[in-house]
N, C-alpha and C positions, 0 to 999 in steps of 0.2 A: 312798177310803173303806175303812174297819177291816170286818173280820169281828168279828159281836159275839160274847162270850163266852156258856157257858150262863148263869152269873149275870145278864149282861143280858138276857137272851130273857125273856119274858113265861111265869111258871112257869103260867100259866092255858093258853097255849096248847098247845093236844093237838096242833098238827102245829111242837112248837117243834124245834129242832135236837136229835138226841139222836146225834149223833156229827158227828166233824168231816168237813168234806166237801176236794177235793181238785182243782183244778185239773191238768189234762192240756192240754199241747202241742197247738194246733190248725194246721191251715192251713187257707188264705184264699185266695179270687182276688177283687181291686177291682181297680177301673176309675178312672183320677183325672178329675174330670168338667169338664174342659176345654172343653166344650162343649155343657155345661148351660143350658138355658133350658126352657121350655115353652113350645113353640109349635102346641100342638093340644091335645084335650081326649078323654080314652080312659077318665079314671077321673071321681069326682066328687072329688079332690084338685085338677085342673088347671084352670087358669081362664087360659087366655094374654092376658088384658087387666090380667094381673095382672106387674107388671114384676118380672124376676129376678133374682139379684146373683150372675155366674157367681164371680168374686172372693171372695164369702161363702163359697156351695158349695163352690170348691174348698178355703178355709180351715179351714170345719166339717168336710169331709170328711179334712181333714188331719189333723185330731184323731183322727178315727176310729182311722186307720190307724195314728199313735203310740202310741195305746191299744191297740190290738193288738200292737205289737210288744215295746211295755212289759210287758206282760204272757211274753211271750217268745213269743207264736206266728209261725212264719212265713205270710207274705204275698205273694204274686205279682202281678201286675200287668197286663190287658190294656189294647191303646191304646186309646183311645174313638174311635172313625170321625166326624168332621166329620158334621153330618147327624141322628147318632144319639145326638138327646141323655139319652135314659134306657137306655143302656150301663151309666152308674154304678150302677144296679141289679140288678150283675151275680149275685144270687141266683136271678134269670128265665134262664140262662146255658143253664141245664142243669142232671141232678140227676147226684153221681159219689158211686159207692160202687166199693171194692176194685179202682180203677184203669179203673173199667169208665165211661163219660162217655155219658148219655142225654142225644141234645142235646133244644133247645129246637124246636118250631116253633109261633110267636106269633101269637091270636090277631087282634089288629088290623093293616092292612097297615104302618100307619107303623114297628112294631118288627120286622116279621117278616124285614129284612135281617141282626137281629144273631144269628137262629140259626145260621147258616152261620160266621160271624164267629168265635163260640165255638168251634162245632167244627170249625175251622183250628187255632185255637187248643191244644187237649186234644188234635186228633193231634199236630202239632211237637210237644208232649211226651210222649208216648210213651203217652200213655190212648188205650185202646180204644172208638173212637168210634160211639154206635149212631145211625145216623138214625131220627128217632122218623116213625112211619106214623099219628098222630094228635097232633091240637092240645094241646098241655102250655107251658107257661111254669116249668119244672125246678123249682128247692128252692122258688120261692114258692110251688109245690103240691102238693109232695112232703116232708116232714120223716121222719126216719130219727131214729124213738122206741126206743133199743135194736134189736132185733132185726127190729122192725113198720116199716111205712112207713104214716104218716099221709096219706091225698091228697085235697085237693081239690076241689070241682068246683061247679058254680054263675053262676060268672062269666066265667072264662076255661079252663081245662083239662079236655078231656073229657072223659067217666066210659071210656071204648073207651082212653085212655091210662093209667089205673090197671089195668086186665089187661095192658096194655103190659108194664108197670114190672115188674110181680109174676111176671110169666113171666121176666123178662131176668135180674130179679134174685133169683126166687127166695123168695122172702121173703112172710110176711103183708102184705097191702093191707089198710087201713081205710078206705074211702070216706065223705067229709065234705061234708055239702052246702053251702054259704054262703050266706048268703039277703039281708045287707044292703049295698049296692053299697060300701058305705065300706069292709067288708074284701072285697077282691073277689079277696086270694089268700090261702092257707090262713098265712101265715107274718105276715100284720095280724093276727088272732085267734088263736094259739096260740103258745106260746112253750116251746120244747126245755129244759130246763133240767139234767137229768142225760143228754149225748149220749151216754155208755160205759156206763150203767148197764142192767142186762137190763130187760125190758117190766115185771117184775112188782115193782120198784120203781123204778123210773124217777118223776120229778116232771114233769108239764108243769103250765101255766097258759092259763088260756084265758075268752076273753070268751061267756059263754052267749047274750046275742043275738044273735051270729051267725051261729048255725047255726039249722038247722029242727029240728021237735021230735026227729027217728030221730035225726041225728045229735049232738044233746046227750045222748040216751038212750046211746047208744055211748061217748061219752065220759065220764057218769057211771057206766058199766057197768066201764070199764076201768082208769082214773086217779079213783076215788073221793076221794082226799086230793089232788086237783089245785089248784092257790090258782085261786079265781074272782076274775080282775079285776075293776074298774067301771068303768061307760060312761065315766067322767072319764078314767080314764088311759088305755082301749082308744081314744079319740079324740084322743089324740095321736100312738097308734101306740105305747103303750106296751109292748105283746106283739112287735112287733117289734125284737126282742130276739136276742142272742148267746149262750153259757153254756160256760165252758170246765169244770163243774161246778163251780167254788164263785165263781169272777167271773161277772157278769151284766151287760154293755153294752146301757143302756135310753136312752129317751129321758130328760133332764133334768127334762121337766116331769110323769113319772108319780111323780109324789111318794109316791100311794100302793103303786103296784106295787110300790116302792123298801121301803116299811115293810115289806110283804109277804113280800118275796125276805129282808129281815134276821131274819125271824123265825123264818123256814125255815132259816138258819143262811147263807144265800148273800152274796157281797158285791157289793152293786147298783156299779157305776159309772154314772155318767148323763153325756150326751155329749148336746148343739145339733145337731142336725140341723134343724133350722126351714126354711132355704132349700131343703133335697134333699126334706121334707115338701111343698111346693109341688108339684110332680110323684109326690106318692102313695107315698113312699117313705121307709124308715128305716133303723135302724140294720142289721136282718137282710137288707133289701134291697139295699144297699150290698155284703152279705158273701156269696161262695159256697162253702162248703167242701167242701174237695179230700179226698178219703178214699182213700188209696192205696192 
């Protein structure tokens, strides 16, 4: 999909593109999901009566990863452990900024083998591994908004792990509450879109049912020109989304977020995750980036 021109941008819209925007080199760590199914129920995505097509998964998931590379960003790889079949949602991993790797420790017991896992992981490579001393699920509760860290909390990551984070790393914490079990980590309802750009214009997007009233008030307070999804595309997991600033890897069927992202000057690409969506998960979920 093209970047539109300003001639194509809608001259009525006040938040149309008024400079060109610019993709930057990212890196990734997936998980190829080899051993995808769902066979238990932790979110209200999973339904194990429901049959899974590990062959799909790993195909759509294959796309992902092309699209990633196509684009030029690098990509690393962890194995998926037999057992552990929402691995491929290696965003839950842990969160890494500036080499430094906060690992994960997972609410529910059936995932709380792959914190460890990760962080075997991030030490062999040479990242600085924190053991976290409180419940966090990494980038699905933690987004890195310019300078600020967006976090979480409601469903899975405790509010005692956002003082964690902010001490380790320094940085502004924004505590975000979630209140409807369908997004039950901060990375289903919000979507990063300029990740290099400072706080005070930075773009996110974000589903307002989400949250409870304090925290839409925060996020009106701070990203005022934020694109507001609709329930249509937030329930396909359309916010769970990638942005290298000016590519945006969404889900396929948020047809409108897609309008949205091209009007803001950004280039939506839309990618099938349908089968990895069965186990609660998208395109951001799939991804975790490595900040070195």
């Amino acid at each position: 999909m093209s970047t539109p021109t300003l001639e194509e941008t809608p001259q009525n819209d006040t938040h149309a593109a008024a400079e060109a925007r610019t993709a930057s080199p990212r890196h990734y760590l997936m998980c190829r999901p080899d051993h995808f199914t769902v066979a238990y129920r932790i979110n209200p995505w999973m339904d194990p009566a429901v049959p899974t097509d590990t062959s799909l998964a790993v195909r759509q998931w294959q796309t992902l990863y092309d699209t990633y590379v196509g684009l030029g960003h690098t990509v690393e790889l962890i194995d998926q452990i037999e057992g552990l079949p929402d691995m491929v949602y290696t965003a839950n991993g842990g969160f890494v900024i500036d080499g430094i790797a906060y690992g994960a420790s997972f609410t529910h017991e059936q995932r709380q083998p792959e914190g460890p896992a990760f962080m075997r992981w991030f030490e062999q490579r040479g990242y600085r591994v924190v053991d976290p001393q409180n419940v966090n699920e990494g980038e699905g509760d933690f987004l890195l908004v310019g300078s600020r860290i967006l976090a979480g909390t409601g469903f899975r990551s405790a509010t005692r792990s956002h003082e964690e984070v902010a001490e380790l790393f320094g940085r502004e914490v924004v505590s975000l509450t979630l209140v409807n079990p369908n997004f039950y980590h901060l990375d289903t309802a919000i979507s990063v879109l300029d990740p290099l750009t400072d706080d005070v214009t930075a773009n996110i997007a974000y589903l307002p049912s989400a949250f409870d009233d304090a925290s839409r008030a925060k996020l009106e307070q701070l990203y005022p020109d934020a694109i507001l999804v609709s329930e249509e595309d937030g329930s396909v997991l359309g916010l769970n989304s990638i942005s290298d600033g000016l590519n945006v890897v969404i889900a396929r069927r948020a047809t409108g977020f897609e309008k949205q992202l091209r009007e803001r000057g950004y280039n939506p690409i839309g990618v099938d995750l349908s089968e990895l969506l069965l186990g609660g998960g998208g395109v951001k979920c799939c991804t975790l980036e490595l900040r070195a």
